[in-house]
VMD Tcl script that builds the backbone (N, CA, C; Angstrom):
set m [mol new atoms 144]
animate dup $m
set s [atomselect $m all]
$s set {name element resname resid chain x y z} {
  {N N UNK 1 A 74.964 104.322 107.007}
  {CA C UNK 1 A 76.071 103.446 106.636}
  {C C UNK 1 A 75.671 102.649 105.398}
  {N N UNK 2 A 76.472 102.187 104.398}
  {CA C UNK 2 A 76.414 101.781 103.183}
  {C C UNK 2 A 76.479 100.309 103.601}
  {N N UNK 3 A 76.127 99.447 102.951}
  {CA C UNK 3 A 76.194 97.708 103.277}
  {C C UNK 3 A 77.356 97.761 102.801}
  {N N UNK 4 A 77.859 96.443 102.689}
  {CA C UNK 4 A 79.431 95.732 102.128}
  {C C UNK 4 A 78.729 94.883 101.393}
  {N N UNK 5 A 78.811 94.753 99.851}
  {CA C UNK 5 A 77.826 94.306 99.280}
  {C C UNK 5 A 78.921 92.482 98.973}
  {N N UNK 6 A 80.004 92.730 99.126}
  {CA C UNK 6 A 80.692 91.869 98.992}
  {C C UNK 6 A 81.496 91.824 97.468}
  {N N UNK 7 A 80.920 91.932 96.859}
  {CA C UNK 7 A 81.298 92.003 95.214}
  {C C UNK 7 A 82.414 93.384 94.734}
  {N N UNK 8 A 83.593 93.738 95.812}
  {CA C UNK 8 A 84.318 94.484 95.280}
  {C C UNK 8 A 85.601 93.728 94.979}
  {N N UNK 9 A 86.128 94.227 94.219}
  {CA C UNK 9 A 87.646 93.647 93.730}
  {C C UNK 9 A 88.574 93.949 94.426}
  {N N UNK 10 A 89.435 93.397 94.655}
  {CA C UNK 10 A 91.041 94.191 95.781}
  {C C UNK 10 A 91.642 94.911 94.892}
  {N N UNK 11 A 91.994 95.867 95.953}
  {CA C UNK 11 A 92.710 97.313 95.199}
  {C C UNK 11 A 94.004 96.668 94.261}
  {N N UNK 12 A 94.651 95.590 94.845}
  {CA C UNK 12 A 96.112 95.163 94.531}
  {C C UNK 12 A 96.164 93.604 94.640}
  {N N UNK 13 A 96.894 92.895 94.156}
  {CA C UNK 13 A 96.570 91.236 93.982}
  {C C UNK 13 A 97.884 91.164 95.542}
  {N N UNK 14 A 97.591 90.201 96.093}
  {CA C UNK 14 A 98.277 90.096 97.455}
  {C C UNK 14 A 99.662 90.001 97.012}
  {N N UNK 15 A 100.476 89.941 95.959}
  {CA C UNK 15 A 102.062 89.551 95.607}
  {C C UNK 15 A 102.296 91.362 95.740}
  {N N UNK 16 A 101.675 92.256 95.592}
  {CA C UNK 16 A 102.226 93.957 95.494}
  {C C UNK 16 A 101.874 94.553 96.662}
  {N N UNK 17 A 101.454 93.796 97.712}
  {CA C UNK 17 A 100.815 94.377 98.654}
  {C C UNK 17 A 102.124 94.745 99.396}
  {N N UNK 18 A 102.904 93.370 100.069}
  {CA C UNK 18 A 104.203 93.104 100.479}
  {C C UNK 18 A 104.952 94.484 99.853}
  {N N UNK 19 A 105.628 95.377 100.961}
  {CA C UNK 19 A 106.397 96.334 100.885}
  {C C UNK 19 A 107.698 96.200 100.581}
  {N N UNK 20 A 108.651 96.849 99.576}
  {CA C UNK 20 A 109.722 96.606 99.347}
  {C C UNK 20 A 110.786 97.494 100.146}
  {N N UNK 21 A 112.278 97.317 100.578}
  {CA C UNK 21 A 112.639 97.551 101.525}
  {C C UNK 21 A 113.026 99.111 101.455}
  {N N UNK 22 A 112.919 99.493 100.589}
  {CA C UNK 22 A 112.540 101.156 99.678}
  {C C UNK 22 A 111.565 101.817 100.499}
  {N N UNK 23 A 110.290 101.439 99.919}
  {CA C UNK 23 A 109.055 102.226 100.505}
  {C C UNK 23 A 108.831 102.265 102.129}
  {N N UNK 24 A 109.603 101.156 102.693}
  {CA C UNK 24 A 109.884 100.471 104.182}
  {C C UNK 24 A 110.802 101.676 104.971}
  {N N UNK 25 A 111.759 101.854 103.894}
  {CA C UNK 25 A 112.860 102.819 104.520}
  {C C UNK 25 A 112.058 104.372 103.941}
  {N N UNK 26 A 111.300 104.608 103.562}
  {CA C UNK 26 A 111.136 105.864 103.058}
  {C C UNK 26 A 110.770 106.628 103.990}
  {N N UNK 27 A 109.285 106.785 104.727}
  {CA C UNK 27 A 109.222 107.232 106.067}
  {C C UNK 27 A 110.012 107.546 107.010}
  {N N UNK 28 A 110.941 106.554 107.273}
  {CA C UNK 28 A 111.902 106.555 108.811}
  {C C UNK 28 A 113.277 107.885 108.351}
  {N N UNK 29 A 113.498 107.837 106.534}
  {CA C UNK 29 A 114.340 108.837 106.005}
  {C C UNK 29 A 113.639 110.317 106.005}
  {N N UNK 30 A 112.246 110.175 105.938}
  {CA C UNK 30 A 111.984 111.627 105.299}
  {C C UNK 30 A 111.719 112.562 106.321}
  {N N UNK 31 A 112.112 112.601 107.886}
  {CA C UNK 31 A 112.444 113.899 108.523}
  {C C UNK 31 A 114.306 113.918 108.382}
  {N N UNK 32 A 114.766 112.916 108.329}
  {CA C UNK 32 A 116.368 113.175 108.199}
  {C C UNK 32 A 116.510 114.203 106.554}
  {N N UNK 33 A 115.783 113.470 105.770}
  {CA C UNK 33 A 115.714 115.043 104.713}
  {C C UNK 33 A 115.179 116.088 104.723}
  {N N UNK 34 A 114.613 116.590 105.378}
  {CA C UNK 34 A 114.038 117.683 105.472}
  {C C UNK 34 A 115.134 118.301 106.458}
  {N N UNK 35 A 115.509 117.534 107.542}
  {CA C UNK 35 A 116.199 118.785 108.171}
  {C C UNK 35 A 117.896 118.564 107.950}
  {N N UNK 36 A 118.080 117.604 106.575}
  {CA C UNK 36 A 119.471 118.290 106.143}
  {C C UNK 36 A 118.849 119.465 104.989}
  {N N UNK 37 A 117.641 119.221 104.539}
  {CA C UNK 37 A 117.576 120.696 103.291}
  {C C UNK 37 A 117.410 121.609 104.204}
  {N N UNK 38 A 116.648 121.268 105.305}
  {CA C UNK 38 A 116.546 122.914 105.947}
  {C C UNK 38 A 117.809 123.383 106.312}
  {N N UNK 39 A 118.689 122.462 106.846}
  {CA C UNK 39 A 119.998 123.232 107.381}
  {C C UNK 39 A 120.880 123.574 105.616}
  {N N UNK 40 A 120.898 123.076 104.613}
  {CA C UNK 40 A 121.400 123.293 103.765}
  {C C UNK 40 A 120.803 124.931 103.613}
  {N N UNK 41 A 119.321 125.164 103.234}
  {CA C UNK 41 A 118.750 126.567 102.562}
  {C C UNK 41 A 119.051 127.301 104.212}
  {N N UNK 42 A 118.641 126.650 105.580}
  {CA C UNK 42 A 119.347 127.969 106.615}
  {C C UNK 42 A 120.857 128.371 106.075}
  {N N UNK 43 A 121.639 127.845 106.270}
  {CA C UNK 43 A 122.805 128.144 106.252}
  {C C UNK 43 A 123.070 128.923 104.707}
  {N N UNK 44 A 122.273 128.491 103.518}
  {CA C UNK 44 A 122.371 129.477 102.288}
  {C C UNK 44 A 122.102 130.839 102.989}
  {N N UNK 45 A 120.914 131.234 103.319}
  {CA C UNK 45 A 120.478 132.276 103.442}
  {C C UNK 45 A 120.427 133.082 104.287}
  {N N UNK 46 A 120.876 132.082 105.302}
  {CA C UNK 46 A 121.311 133.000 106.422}
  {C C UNK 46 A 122.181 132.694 107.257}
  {N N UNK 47 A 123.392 132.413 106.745}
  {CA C UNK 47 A 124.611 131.918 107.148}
  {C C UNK 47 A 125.091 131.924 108.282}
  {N N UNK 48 A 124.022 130.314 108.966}
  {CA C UNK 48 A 124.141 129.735 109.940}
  {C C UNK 48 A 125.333 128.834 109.758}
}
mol reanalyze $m
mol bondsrecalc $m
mol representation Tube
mol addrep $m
């Protein structure tokens, strides 16, 4: 195991950390898109 030497910088200053209601909603949307494209390309191609 590596020490924590203490002397690292934060990835992000704490004001960008806070999620905007975008990136919040993005997850909870991205199986509802996938399975309207899948039913969009099923139904192209194989006219479900």
């Amino acid at each position: 195991m590596t020490k924590n030497l203490g002397n690292a910088k934060p990835s992000a200053p704490a004001k960008e950390i806070s999620a905007s209601m975008c990136s919040r909603a993005a997850p909870a949307l991205f199986p509802l898109v996938v399975a309207a494209l899948g039913y969009l390309v099923g139904r192209h191609y194989f006219g479900l």
